[in-house]
N, C-alpha and C positions, 0 to 999 in steps of 0.2 A: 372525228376522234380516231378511228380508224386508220384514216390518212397519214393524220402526222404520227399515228405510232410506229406505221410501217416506216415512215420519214426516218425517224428518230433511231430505226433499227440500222436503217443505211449508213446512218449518221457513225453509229456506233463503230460501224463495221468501216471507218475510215482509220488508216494509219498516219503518222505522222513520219517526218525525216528526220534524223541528228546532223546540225548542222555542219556540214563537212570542213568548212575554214575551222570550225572550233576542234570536231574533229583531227584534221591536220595536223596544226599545230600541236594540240596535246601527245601525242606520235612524236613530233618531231621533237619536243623539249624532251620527251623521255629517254629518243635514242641517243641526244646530244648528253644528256645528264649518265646514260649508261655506260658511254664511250669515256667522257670525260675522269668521271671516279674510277673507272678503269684504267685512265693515264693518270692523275694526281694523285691514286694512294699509293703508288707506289713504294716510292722512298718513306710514307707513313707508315707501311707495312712494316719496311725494314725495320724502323724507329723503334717500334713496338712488338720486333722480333716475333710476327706470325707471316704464314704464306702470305706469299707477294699478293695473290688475287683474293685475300680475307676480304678486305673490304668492298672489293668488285661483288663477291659473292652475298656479301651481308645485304648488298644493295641491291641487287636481283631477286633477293627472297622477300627486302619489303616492297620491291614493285611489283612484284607476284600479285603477295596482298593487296595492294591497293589497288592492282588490277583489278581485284575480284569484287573489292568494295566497291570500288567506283561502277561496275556493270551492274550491282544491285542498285547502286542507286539511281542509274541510268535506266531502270526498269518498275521503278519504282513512283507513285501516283506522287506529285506533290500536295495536292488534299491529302494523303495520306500523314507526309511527314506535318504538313501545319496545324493536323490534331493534336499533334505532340508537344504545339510550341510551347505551353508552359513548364512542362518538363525536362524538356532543352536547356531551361535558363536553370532548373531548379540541377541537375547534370552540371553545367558550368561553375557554378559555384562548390558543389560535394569536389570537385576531381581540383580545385584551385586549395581546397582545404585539407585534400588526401595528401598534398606533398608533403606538409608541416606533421602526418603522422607518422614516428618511429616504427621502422621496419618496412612501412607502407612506402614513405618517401624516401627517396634517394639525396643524395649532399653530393655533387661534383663540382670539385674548382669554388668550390666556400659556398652556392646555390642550388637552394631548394628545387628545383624544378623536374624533378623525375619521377613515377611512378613506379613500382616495381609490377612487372607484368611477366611473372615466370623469370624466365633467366634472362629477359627484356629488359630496358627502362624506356619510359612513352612519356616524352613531355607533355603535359597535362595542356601546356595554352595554345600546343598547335589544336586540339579537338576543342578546345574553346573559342577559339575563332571564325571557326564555322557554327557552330552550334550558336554561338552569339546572333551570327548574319540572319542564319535561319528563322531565330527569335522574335530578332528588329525588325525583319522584313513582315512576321504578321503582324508585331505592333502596328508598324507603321499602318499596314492591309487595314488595321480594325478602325485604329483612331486617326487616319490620314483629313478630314474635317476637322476633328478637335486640335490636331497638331501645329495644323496654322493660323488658330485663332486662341487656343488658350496656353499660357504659361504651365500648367499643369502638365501637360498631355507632353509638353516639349522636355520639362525637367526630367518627366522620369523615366526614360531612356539615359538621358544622362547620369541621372543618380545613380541605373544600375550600372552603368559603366564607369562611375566612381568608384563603386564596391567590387568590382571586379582588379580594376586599374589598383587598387590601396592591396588586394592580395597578390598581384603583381609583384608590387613593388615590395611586399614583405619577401620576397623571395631573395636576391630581387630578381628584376628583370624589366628594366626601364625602356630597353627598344620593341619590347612587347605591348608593353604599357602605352606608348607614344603611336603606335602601330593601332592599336586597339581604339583609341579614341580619335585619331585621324579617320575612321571607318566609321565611327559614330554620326562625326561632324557632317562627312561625305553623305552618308545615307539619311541622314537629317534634311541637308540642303535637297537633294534629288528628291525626297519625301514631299516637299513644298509647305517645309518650316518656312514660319514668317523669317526672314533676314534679319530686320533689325533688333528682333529676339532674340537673336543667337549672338549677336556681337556681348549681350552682358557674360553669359558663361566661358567664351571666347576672353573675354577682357580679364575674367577672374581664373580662367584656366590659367592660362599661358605664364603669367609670372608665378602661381606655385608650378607648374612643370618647372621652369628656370631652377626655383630654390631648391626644389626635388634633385635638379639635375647638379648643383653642387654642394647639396650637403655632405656626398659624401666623396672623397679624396682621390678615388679612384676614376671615378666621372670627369672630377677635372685634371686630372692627370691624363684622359683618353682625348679632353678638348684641347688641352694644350699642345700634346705630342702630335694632333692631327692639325694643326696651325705652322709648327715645322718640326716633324718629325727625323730632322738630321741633325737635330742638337742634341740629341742622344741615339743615334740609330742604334745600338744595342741595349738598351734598355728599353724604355718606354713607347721611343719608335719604331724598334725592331720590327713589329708587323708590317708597319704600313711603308720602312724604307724595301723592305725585302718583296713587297707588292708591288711597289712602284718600280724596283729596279725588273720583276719581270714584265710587267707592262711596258718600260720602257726597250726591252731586249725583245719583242714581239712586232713593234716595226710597226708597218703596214701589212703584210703576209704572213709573221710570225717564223718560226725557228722549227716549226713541223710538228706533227703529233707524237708525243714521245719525247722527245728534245729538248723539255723543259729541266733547265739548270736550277730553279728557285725551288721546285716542288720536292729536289733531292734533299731532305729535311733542313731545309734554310727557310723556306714561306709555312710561318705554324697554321694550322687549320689548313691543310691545302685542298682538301678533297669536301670541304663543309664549308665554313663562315669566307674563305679566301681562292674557293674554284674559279673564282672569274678571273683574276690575277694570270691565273695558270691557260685559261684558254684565253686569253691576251698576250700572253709568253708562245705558245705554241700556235695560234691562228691569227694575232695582228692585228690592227685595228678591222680587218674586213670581218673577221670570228669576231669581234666585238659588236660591230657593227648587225651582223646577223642577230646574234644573239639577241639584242635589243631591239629589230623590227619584231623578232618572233616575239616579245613580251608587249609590244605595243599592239600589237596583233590580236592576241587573246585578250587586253584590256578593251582595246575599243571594237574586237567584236562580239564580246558580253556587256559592256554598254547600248552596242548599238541593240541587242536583243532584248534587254530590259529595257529599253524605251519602244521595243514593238508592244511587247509585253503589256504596258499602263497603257499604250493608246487602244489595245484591245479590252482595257479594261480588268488584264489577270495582273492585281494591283502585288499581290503576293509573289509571282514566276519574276517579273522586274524587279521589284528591291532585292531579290534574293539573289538575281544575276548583278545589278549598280555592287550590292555587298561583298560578291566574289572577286568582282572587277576591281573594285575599289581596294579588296585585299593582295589580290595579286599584282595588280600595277603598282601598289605603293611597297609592296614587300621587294619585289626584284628591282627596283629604283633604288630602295637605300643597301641593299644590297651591294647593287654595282658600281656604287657612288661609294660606300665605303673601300671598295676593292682598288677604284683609280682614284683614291684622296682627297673627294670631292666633300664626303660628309665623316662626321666621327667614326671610330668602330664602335658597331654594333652587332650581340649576335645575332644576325637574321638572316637565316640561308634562304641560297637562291632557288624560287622551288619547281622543283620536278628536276632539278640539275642537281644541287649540290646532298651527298650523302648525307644522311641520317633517314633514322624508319621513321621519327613520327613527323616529318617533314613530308614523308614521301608518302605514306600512307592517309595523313589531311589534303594533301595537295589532288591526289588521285580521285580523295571522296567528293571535294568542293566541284571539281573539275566532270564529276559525275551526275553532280548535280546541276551545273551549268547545261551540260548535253541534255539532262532530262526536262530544263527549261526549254531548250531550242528545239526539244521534239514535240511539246505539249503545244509549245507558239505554232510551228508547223500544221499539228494537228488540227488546230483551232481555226487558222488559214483558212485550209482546205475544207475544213468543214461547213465553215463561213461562206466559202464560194459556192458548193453544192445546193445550200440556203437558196443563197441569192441566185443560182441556176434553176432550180426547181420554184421559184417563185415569180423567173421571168418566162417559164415553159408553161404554168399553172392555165393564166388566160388560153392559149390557141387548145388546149385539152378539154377543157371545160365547156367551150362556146360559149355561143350567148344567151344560154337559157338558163344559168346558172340563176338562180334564187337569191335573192339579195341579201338573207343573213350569212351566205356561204363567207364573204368577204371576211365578215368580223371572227366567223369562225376559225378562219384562215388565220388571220392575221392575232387571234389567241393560241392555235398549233404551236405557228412561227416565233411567239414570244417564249413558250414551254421550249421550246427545242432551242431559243438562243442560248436560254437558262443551263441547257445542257452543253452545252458548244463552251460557255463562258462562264465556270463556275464561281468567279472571283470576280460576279458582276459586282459595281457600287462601289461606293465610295466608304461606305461606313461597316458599323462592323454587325 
């Protein structure tokens, strides 16, 4: 007993790393996202007749913050936050319900989606996006057996992302909604839902999305103008012809930083829903290109860490990074697909790039907690190996006169210390 407490103090007394590629990259989206709103709001500025660098500066104070967020939560026990997770959900839905109260909620552009926070507004479903991940990932954590063997366990996940997806859409806000349940589906499958369960919700999703997506006139007016948007380039396809013509005035090389002609208030949204446009105007398909390794980067190296994560058995640290991953690969995809006219418009900025605070300040937090996955996987590594070091040292210290309950002794230390090493042993809950 003895032994393995003194073990267990060693143990404690190991650090873990933050993974530097994830690292990196988060650095690099931020300074490319600083750089950029610093070149695209320009002529925004002008539009709206404040200092030229208003919104460089508005953008600096929420990366500030979200700097600060993000270090707490990069400091932070994830046993800590998964005590909270029913209160996360029960937070998800108060802050989807706050928009719809007078005074409380903001109305911009004929939609609900703004909180009033001082002389702030903070869209309510960027902090419901994570706080959702965070959720689903202990679900999953608890009922990951039940998940793939009973209908029950599978529906109600999705049921709460029905109720969440319907105050959505009372807003509205249908590329949040599409965005939200894509991350459900995702984290279901990675969960080890049965498959041929999931085709009945799938079957019954997909055609009410469709009739959601043209009830109302607006939606199809955004699918028709993105089918050919030069049959009215000043009306309905104004966005997407004035994004294409700087995508296509960006070349290969681009026309330089600075030098974009579109973002002089002719491309609306330049510096938010349409930045990408503008660094495909001024960097060419190779700043495009960049741009898009750096986001396959962060998706598939939060993938590949949430699948260390379950094979070490911390069933919670994985879905919670598959969740992150699965938010930020699908968010900068349709993103940069609506920017080069590949998919409808939709509002979903590009994140850690495109301005706005509650963009920037969700993006920082998630991204926080990504890093505090990859330092707890680390920790756990390492801990793991001094285990299995001090247990292939144990023999030649001992000799051979070691007593024969010593073993089972040993080998109950060894099981209490895995215990501590891997607090998100099992499968169930």
């Amino acid at each position: 007993m003895e032994n393995a407490a003194r073990q267990a103090t060693r143990l404690d007394a190991i650090h873990g790393r933050y993974d530097p590629w994830l690292m990196a990259v988060s650095v690099v989206l931020a300074c490319v996202g600083v750089i950029m709103v610093g070149s695209a709001s320009l002529g925004v500025a002008s539009t709206h007749e404040v200092e030229p660098l208003y919104f460089l500066n508005r953008h600096l104070v929420f990366l500030g913050v979200g700097l600060v967020i993000g270090v707490w939560l990069m400091r932070t026990e994830l046993k800590t936050i998964e005590r909270h997770n029913q209160w996360l959900l029960l937070v998800c839905l108060v802050l989807l319900l706050l928009v719809f109260v007078p005074v409380i909620g903001r109305q911009v552009n004929g939609a609900k989606r703004w909180i009033n926070v001082g002389p702030v507004g903070f869209q309510a479903v960027e902090a419901v996006k994570l706080l959702y991940i965070v959720w689903l990932a202990s679900y999953l954590k608890r009922f990951s057996e039940d998940i793939s063997a009973t209908w029950g366990a599978m529906l109600k996940p999705i049921g709460v992302a029905a109720v969440l997806v319907a105050l959505l859409l009372m807003q509205p806000d249908f590329g949040s909604s599409s965005l939200l349940l894509a991350i459900t589906a995702g984290m279901l499958v990675l969960g080890g839902v049965n498959m041929p369960r999931m085709f009945g919700p799938v079957l019954v999703g997909l055609p009410l999305l469709a009739i959601v997506a043209i009830a109302e006139p607006y939606r199809v007016t955004r699918l028709t103008s993105f089918l050919n948007p030069w049959v009215d380039p000043f009306g309905t396809g104004y966005q997407l012809t004035n994004a294409l013509m700087a995508v296509g005035r960006g070349e290969w090389t681009g026309v330089g930083l600075g030098a974009s002609v579109q973002k002089l208030s002719y491309l609306p949204e330049a510096h938010t829903d349409f930045i990408m446009a503008v660094i495909a105007e001024e960097f060419g398909f190779v700043g495009v290109c960049a741009v898009v390794g750096l986001y396959t980067l962060l998706t598939g190296r939060a993938l590949w860490i949430g699948l260390k994560c379950v094979e070490m058995r911390r069933h919670f640290s994985g879905y919670v990074a598959f969740g992150i991953a699965l938010w930020m690969g699908l968010q900068s995809f349709v993103s940069i697909g609506v920017n080069l006219g590949l998919l409808p418009t939709k509002g979903l900025t590009l994140p850690m790039i495109s301005s706005g605070g509650s963009s920037v300040l969700m993006s920082c937090a998630a991204l926080g907690v990504l890093l505090r996955v990859s330092y707890e996987l680390d920790r756990a590594q390492r801990q793991v190996a001094r285990l299995r070091g001090d247990a292939a040292q144990a023999p030649a210290g001992n000799g051979a006169a070691v007593a024969s309950p010593a073993p089972a002794a040993a080998a109950r230390g060894t099981s209490r210390l895995q215990q501590r090493v891997e607090p998100s042993l099992g499968r169930s809950a």
